[in-house]
FIVEXTOR-286850 format. One record per atom (N, C-alpha, C, CB): residue number from 1; residue in three letters; y, z, x. Coordinates in steps of 0.02 Angstrom, whole numbers, padded with zeros to 5 digits. Each point is the difference from the previous one (the first is absolute). Glycine has a CB too. Layout:
+------+------+--------+--------+--------+
: resi : resn :     py :     pz :     px :
+------+------+--------+--------+--------+
:  NUM :  ala :      Y :      Z :      X :
...
+------+------+--------+--------+--------+
This chain:
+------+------+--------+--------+--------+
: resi : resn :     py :     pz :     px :
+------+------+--------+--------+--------+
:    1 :  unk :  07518 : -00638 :  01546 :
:    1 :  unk :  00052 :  00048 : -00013 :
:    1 :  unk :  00056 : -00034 : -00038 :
:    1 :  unk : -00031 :  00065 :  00105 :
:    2 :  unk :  00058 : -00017 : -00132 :
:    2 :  unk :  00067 : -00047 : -00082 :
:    2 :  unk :  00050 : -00005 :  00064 :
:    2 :  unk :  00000 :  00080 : -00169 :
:    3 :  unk :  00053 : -00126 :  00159 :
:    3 :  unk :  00048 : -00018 :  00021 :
:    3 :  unk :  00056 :  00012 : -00028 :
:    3 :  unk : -00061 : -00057 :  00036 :
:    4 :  unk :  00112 :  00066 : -00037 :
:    4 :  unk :  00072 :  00004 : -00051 :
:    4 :  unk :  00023 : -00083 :  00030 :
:    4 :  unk :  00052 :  00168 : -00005 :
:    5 :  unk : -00031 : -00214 : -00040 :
:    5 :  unk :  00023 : -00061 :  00035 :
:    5 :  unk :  00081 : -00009 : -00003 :
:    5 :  unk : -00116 : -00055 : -00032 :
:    6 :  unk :  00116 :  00031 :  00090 :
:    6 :  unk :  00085 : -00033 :  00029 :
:    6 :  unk :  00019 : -00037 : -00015 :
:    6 :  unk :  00001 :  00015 :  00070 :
:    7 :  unk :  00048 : -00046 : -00095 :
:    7 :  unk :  00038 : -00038 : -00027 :
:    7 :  unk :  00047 : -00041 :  00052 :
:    7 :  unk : -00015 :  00080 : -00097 :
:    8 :  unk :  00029 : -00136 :  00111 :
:    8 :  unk :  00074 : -00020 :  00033 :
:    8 :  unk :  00017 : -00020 : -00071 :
:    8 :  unk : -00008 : -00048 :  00141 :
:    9 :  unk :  00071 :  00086 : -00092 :
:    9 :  unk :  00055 : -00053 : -00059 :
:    9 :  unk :  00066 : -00017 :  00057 :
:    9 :  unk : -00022 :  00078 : -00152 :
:   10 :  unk :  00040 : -00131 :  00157 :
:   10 :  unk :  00037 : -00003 :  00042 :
:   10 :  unk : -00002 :  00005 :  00079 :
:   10 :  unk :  00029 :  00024 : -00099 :
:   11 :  unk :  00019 : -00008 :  00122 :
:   11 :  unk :  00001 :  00078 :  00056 :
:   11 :  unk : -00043 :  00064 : -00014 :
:   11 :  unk :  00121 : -00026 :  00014 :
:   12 :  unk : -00127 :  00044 : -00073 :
:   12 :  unk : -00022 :  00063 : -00001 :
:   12 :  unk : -00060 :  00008 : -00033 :
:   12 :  unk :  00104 :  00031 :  00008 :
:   13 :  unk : -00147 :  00033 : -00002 :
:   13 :  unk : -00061 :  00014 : -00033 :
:   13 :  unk :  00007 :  00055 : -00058 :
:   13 :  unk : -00057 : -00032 :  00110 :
:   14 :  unk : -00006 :  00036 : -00137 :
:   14 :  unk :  00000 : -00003 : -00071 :
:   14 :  unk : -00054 :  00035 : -00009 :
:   14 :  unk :  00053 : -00100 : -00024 :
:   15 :  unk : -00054 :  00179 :  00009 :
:   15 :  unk : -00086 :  00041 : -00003 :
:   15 :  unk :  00015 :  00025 : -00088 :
:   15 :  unk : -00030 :  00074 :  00166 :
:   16 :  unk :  00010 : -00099 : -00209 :
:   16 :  unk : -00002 :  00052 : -00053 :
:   16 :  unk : -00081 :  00046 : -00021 :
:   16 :  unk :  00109 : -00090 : -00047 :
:   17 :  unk : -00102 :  00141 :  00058 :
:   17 :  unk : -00056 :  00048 :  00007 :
:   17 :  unk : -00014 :  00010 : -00066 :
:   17 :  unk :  00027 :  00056 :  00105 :
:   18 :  unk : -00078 : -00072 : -00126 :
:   18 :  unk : -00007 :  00000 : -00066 :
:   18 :  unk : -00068 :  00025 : -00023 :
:   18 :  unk :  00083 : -00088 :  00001 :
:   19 :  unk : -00138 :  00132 :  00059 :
:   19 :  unk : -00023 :  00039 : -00002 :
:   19 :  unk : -00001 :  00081 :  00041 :
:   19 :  unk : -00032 : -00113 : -00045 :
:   20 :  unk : -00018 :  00143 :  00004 :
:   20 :  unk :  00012 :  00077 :  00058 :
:   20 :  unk : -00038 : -00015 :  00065 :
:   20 :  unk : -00003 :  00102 : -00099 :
:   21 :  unk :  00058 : -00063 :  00120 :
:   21 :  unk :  00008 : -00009 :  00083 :
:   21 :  unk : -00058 :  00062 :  00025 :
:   21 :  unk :  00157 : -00043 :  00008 :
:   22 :  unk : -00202 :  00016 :  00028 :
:   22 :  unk : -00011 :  00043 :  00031 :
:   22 :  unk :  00002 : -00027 :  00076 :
:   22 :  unk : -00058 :  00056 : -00101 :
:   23 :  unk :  00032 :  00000 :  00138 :
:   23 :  unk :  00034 :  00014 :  00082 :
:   23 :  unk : -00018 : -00059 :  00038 :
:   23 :  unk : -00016 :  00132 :  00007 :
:   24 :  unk : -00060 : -00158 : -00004 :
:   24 :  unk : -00009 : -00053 :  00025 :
:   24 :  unk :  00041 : -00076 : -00022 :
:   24 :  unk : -00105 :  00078 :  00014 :
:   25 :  unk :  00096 : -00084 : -00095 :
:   25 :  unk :  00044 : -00044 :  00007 :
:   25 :  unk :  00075 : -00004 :  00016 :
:   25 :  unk : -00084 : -00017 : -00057 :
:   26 :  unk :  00103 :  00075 :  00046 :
:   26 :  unk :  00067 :  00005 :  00037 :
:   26 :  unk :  00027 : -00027 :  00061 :
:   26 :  unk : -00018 :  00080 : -00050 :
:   27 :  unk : -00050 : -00038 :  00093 :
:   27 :  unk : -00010 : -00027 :  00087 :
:   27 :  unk :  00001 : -00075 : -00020 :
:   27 :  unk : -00089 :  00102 :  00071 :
:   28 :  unk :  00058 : -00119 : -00110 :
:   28 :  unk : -00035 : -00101 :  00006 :
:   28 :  unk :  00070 : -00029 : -00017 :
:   28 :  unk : -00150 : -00011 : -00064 :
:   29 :  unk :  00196 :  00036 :  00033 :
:   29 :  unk :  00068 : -00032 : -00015 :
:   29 :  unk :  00051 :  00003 :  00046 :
:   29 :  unk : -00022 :  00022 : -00101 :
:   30 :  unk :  00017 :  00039 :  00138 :
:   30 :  unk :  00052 : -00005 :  00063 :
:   30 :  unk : -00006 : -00053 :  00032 :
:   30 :  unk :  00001 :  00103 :  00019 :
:   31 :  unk : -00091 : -00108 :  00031 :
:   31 :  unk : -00027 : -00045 :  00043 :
:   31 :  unk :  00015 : -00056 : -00024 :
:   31 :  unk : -00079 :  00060 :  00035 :
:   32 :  unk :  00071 : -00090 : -00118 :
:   32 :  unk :  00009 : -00055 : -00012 :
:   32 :  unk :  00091 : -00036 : -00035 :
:   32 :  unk : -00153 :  00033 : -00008 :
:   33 :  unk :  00189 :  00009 :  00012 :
:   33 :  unk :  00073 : -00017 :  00017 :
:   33 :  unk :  00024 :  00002 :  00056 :
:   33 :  unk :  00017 :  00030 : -00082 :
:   34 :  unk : -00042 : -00009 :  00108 :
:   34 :  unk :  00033 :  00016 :  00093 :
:   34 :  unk : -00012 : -00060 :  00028 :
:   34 :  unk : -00034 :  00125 :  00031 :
:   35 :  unk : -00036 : -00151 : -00055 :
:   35 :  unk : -00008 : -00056 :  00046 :
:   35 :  unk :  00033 : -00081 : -00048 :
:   35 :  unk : -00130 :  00078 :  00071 :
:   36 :  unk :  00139 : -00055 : -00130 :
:   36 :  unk :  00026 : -00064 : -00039 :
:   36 :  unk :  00056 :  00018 :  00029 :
:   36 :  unk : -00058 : -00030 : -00115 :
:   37 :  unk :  00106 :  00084 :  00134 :
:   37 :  unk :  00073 : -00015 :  00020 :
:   37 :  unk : -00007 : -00042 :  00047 :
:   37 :  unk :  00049 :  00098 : -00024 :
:   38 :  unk : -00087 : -00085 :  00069 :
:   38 :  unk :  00007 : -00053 :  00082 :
:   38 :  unk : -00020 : -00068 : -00015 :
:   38 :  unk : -00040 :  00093 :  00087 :
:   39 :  unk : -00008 : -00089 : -00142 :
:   39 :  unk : -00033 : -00078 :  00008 :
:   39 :  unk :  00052 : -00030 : -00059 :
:   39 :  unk : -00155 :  00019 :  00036 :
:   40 :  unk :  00192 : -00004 : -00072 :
:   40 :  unk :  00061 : -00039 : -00050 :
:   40 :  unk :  00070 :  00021 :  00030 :
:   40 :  unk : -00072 :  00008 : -00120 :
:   41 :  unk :  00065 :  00035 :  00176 :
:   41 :  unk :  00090 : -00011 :  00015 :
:   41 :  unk :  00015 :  00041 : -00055 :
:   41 :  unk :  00029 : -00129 :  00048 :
:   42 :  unk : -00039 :  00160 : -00078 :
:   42 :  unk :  00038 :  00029 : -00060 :
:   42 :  unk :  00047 :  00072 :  00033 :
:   42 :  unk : -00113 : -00047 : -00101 :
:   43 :  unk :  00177 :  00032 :  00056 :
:   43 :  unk :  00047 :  00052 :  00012 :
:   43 :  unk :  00025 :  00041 : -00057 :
:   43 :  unk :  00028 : -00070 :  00088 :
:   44 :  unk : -00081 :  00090 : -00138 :
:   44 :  unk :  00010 :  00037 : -00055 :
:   44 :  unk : -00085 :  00005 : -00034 :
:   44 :  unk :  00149 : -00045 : -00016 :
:   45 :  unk : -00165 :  00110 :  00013 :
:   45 :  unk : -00047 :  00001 : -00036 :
:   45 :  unk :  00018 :  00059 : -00076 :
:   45 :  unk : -00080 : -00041 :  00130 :
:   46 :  unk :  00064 : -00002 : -00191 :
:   46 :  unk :  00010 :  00056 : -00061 :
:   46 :  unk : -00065 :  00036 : -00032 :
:   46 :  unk :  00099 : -00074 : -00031 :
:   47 :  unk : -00109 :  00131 :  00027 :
:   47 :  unk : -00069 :  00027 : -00034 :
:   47 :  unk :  00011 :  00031 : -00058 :
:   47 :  unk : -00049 :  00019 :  00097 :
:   48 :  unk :  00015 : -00050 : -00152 :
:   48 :  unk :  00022 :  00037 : -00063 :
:   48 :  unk : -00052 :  00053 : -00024 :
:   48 :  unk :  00064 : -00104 : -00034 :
:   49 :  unk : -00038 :  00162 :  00025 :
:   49 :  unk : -00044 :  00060 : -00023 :
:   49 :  unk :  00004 :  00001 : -00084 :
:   49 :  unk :  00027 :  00077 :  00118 :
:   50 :  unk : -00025 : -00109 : -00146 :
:   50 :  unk :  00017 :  00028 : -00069 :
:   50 :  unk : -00036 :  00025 : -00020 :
:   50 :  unk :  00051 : -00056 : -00025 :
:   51 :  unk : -00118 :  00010 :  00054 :
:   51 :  unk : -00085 :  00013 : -00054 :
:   51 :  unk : -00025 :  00075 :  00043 :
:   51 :  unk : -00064 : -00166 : -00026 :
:   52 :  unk :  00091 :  00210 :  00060 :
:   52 :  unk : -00002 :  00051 :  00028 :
:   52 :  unk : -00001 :  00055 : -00056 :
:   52 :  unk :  00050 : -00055 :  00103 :
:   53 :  unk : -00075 :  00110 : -00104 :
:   53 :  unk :  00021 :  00042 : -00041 :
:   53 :  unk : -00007 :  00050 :  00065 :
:   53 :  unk : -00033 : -00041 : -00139 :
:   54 :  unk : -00006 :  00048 :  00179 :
:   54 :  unk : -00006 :  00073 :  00027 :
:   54 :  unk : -00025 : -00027 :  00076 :
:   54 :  unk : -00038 :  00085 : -00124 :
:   55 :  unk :  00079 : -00054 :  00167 :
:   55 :  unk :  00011 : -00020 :  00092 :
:   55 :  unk :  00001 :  00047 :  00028 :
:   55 :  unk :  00061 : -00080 :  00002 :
:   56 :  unk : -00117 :  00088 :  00036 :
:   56 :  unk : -00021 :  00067 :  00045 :
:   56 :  unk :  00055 : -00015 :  00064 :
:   56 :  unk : -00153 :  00017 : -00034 :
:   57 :  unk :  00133 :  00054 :  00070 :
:   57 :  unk :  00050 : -00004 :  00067 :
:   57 :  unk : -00043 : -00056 :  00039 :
:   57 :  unk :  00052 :  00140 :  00012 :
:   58 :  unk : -00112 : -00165 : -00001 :
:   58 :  unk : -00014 : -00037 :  00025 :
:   58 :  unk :  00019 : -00081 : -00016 :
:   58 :  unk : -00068 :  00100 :  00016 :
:   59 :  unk :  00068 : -00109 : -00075 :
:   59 :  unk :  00025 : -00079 : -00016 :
:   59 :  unk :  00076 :  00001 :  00015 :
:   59 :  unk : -00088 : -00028 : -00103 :
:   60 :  unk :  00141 :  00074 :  00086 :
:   60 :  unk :  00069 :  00034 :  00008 :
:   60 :  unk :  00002 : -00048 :  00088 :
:   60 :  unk : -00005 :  00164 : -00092 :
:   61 :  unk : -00019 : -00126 :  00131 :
:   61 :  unk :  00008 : -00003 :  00095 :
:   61 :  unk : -00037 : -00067 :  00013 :
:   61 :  unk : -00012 :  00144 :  00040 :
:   62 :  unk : -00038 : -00182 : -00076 :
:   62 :  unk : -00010 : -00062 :  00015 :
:   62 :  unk :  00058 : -00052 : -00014 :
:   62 :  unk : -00115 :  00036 : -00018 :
:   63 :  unk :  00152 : -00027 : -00046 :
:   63 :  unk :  00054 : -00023 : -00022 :
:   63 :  unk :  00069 : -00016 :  00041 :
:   63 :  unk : -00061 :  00055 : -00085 :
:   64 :  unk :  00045 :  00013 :  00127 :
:   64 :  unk :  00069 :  00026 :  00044 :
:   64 :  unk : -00025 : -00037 :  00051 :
:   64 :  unk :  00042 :  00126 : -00032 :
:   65 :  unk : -00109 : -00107 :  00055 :
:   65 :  unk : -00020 : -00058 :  00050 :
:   65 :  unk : -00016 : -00069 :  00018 :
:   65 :  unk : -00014 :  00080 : -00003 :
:   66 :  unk :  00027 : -00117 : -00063 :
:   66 :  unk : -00009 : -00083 : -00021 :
:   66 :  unk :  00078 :  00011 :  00027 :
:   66 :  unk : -00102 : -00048 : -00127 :
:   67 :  unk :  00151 :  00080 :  00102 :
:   67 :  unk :  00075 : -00006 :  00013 :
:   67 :  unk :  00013 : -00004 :  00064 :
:   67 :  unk :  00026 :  00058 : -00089 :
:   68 :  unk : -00039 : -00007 :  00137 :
:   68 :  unk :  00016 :  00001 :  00045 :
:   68 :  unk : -00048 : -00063 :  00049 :
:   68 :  unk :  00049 :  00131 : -00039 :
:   69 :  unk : -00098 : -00144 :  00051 :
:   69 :  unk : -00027 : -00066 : -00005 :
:   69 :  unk :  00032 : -00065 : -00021 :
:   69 :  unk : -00077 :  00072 : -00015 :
:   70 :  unk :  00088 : -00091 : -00008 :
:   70 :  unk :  00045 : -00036 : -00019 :
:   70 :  unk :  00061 : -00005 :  00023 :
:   70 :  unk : -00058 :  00012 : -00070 :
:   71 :  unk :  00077 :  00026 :  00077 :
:   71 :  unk :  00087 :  00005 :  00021 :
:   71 :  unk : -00039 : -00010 :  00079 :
:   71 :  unk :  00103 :  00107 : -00102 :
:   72 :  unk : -00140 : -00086 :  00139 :
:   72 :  unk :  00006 : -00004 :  00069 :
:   72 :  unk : -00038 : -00090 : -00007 :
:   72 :  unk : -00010 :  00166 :  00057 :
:   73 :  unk : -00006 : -00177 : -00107 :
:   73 :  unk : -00014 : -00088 :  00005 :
:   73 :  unk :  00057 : -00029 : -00012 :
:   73 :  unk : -00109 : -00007 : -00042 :
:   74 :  unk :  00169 :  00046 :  00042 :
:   74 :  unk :  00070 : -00042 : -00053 :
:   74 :  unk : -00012 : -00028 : -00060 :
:   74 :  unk :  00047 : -00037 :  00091 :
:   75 :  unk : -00078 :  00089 : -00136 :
:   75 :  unk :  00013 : -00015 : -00095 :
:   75 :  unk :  00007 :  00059 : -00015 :
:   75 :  unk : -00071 : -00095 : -00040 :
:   76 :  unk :  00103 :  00083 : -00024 :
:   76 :  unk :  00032 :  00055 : -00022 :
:   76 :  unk : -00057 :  00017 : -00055 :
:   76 :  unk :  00138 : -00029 :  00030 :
:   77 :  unk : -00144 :  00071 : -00045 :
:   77 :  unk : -00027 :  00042 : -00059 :
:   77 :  unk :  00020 :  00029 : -00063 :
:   77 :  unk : -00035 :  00013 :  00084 :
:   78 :  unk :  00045 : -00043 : -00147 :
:   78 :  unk :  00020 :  00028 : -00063 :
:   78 :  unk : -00080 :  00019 : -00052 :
:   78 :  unk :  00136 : -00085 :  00014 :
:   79 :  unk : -00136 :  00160 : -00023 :
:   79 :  unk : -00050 :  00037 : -00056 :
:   79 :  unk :  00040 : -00032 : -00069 :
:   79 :  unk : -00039 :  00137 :  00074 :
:   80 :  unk :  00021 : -00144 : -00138 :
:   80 :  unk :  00018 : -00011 : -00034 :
:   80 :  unk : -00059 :  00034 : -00055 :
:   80 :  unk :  00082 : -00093 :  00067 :
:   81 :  unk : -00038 :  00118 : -00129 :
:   81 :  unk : -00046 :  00000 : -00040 :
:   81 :  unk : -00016 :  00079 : -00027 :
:   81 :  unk : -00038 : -00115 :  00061 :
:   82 :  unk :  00065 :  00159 : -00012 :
:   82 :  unk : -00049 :  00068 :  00013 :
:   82 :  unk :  00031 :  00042 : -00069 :
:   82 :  unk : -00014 :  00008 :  00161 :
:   83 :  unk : -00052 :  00009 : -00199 :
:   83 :  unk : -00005 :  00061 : -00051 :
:   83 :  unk :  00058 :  00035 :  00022 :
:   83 :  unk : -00129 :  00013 : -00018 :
:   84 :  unk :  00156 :  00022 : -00037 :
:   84 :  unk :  00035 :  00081 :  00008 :
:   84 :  unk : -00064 :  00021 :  00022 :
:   84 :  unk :  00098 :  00028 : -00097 :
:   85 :  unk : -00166 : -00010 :  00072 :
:   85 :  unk : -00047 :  00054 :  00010 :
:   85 :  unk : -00011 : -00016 :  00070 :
:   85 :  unk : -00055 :  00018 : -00118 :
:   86 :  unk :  00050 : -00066 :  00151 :
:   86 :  unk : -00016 : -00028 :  00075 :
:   86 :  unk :  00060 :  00025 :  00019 :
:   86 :  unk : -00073 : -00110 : -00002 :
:   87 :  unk :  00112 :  00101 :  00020 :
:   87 :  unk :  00074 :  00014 :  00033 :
:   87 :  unk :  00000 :  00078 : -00012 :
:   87 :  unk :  00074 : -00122 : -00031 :
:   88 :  unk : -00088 :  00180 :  00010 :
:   88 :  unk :  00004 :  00061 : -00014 :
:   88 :  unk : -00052 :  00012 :  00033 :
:   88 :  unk :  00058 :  00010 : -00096 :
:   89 :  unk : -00126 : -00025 :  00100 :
:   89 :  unk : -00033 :  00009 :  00032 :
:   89 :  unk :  00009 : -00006 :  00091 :
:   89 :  unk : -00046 : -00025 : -00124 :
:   90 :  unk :  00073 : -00033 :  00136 :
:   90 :  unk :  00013 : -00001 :  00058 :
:   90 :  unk :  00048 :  00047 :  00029 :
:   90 :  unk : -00035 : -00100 : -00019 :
:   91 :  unk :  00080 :  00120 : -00032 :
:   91 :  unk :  00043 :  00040 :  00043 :
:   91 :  unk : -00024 :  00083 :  00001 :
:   91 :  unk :  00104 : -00093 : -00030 :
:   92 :  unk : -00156 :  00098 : -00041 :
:   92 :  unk : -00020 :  00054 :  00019 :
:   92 :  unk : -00057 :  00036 :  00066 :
:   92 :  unk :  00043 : -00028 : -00117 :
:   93 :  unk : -00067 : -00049 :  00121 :
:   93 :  unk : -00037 :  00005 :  00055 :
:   93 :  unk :  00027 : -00002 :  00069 :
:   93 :  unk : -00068 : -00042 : -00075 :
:   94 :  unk :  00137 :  00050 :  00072 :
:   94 :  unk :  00056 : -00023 :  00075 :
:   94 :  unk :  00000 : -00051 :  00018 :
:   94 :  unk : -00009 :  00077 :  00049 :
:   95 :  unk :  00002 : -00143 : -00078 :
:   95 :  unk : -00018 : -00069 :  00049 :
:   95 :  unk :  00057 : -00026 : -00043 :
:   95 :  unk : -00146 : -00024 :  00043 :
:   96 :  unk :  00182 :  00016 :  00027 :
:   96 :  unk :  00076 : -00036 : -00019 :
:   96 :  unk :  00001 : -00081 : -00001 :
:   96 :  unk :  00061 :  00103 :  00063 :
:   97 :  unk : -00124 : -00116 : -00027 :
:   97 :  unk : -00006 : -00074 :  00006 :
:   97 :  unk :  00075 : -00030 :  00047 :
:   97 :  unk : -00080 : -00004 : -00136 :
:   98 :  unk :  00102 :  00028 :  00183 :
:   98 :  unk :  00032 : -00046 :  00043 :
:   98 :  unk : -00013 : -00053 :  00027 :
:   98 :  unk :  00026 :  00071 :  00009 :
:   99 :  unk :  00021 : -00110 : -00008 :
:   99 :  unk : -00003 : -00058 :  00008 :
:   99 :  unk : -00014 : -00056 : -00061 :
:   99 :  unk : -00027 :  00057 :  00106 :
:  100 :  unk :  00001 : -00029 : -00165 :
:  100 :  unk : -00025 : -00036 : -00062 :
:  100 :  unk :  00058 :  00011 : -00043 :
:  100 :  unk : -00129 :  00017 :  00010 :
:  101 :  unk :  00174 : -00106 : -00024 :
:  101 :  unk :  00040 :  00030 : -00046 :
:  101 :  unk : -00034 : -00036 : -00074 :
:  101 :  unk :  00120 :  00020 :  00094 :
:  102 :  unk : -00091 : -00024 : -00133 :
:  102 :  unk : -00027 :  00027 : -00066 :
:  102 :  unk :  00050 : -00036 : -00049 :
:  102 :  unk : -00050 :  00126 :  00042 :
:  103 :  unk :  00022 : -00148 : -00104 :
:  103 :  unk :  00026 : -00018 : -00048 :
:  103 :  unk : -00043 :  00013 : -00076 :
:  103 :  unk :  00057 : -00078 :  00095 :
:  104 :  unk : -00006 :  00055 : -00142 :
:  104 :  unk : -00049 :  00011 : -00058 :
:  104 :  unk : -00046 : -00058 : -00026 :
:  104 :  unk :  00085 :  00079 : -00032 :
:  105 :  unk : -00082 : -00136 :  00050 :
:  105 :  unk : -00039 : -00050 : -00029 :
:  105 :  unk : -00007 : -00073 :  00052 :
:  105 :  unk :  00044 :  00059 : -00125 :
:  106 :  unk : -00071 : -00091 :  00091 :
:  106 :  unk :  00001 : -00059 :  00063 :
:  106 :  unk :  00058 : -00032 :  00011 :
:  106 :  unk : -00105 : -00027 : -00021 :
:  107 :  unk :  00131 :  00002 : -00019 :
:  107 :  unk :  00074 : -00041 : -00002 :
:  107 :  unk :  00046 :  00046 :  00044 :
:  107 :  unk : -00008 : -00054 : -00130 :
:  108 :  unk :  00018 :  00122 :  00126 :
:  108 :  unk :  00061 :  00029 :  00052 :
:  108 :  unk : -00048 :  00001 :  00061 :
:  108 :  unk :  00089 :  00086 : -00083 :
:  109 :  unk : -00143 : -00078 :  00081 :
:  109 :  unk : -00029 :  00014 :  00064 :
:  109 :  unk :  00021 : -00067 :  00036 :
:  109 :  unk : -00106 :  00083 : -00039 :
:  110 :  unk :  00087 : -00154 :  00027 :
:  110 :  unk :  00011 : -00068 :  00008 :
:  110 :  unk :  00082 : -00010 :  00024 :
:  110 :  unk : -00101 : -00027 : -00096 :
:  111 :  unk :  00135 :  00050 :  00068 :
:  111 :  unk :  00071 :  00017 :  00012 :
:  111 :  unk :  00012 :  00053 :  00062 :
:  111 :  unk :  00018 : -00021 : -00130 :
:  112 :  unk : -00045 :  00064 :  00145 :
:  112 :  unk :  00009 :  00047 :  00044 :
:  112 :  unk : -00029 : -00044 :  00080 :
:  112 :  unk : -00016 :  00117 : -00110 :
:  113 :  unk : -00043 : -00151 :  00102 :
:  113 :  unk : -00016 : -00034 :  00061 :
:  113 :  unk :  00025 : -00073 :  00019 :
:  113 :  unk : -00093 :  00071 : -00018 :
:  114 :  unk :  00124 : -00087 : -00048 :
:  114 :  unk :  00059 : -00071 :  00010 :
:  114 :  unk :  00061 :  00032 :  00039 :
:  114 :  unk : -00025 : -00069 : -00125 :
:  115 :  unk :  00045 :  00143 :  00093 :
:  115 :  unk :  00063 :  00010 :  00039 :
:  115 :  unk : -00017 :  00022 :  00054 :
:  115 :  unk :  00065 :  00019 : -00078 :
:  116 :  unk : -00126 :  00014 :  00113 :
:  116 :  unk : -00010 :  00032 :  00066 :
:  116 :  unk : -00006 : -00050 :  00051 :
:  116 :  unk : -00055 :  00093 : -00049 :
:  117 :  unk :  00043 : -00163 :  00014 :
:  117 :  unk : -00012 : -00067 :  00049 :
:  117 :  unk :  00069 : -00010 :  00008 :
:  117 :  unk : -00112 : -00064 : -00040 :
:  118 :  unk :  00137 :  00063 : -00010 :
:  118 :  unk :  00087 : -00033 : -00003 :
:  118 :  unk :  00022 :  00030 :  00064 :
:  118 :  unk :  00040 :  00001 : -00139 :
:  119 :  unk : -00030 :  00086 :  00156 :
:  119 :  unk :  00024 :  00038 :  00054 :
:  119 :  unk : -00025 : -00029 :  00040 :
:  119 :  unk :  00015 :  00094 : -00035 :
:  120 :  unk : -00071 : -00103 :  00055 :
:  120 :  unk : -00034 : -00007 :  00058 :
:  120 :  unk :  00017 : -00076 :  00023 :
:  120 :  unk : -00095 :  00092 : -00034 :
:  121 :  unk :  00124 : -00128 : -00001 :
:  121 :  unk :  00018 : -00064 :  00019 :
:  121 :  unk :  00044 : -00023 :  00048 :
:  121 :  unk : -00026 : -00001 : -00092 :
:  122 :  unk :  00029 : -00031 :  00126 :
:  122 :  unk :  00063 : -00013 :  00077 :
:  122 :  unk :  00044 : -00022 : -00028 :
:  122 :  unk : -00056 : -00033 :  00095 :
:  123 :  unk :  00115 :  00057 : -00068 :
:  123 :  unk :  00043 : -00034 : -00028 :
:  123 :  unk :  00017 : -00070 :  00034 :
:  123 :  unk :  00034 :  00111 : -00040 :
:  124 :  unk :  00001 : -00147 :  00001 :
:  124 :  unk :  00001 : -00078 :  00022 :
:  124 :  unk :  00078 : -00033 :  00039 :
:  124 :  unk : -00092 : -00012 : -00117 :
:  125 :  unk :  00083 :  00005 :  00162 :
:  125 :  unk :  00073 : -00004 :  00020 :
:  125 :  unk :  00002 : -00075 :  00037 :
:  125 :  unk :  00023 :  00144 :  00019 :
:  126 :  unk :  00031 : -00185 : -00057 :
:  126 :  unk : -00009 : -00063 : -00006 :
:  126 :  unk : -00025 : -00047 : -00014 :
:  126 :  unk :  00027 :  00036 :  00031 :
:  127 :  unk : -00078 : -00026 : -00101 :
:  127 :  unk : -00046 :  00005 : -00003 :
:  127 :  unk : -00067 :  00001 :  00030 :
:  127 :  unk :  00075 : -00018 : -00051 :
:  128 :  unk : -00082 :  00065 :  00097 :
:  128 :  unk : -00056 : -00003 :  00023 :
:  128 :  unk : -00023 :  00057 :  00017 :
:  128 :  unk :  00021 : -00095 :  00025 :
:  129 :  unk : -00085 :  00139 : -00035 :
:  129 :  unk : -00033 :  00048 : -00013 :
:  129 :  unk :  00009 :  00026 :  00068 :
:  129 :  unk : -00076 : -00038 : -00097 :
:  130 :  unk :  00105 :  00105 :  00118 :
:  130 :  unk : -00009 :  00036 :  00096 :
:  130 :  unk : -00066 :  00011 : -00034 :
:  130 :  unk :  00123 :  00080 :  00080 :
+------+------+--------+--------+--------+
C-alpha cells in the first residue's frame, strides 16, 4: 500500500501530499502521524495541500481528525497550501475543519507553529522554567 512520507524537521513534522488522496490512504496517514507524534515527541505537525486540487468531505474530516489527534497528543496542527477551489469546496460542503488552523504556504505555516510553541512555553522566573 503507497504511503505519504513524514518528514522531521526539528520539533515538528512535515507531510507534503503530493498525490490524490484517496480514503484508505488517508486512513494510512492519520495512523502513521499519530504514532510518529508519540514516537518523536513532536509538538507541531505541518501538512501541505497544495498538490490538492479537489477534497471530498471524507479527506476534509480525516484532516479535522489528524487535528484533533494531535492536539490530544500535544501538537499543534497547521494545513497549508489549500486551493481557492479546495477551500470553497469545503465550505460548500459545511466542513469548517475545527480545530485545523490554516495558512497559505509553508513558511507562514512554520511561523504559525514556532509561535504556538512560543505561547505554550513556561514562563521562566529566575531563570528557571515552573
Amino acid at each position: 500500500m503507497d504511503r505519504i512520507p513524514i518528514l522531521k524537521m526539528g520539533r515538528f513534522l512535515l507531510v507534503t501530499i503530493q498525490v490524490d488522496m484517496h480514503d484508505r490512504l488517508a486512513l494510512a496517514l492519520q495512523d502513521d502521524l499519530t504514532q510518529r507524534i508519540v514516537k518523536e515527541g513532536t509538538r507541531g505537525v505541518l501538512i501541505d495541500i497544495s498538490s490538492l486540487e479537489i477534497v471530498d468531505s471524507f479527506i476534509g474530516r480525516v484532516l479535522g481528525n489528524i487535528a484533533a489527534m494531535s492536539r490530544v497528543l500535544d501538537a499543534e496542527t497547521v494545513v497549508v497550501g489549500m486551493q481557492p477551489a479546495v477551500a470553497i469546496t469545503l465550505v460548500e460542503l459545511g466542513l469548517s475543519l475545527p480545530g485545523v488552523r490554516t495558512a497559505l504556504n509553508v513558511e507562514r505555516g512554520m511561523e504559525l507553529l514556532r509561535a504556538s510553541l512560543d505561547e505554550l512555553s513556561y514562563p521562566e522566573v529566575d531563570g528557571y522554567a515552573e
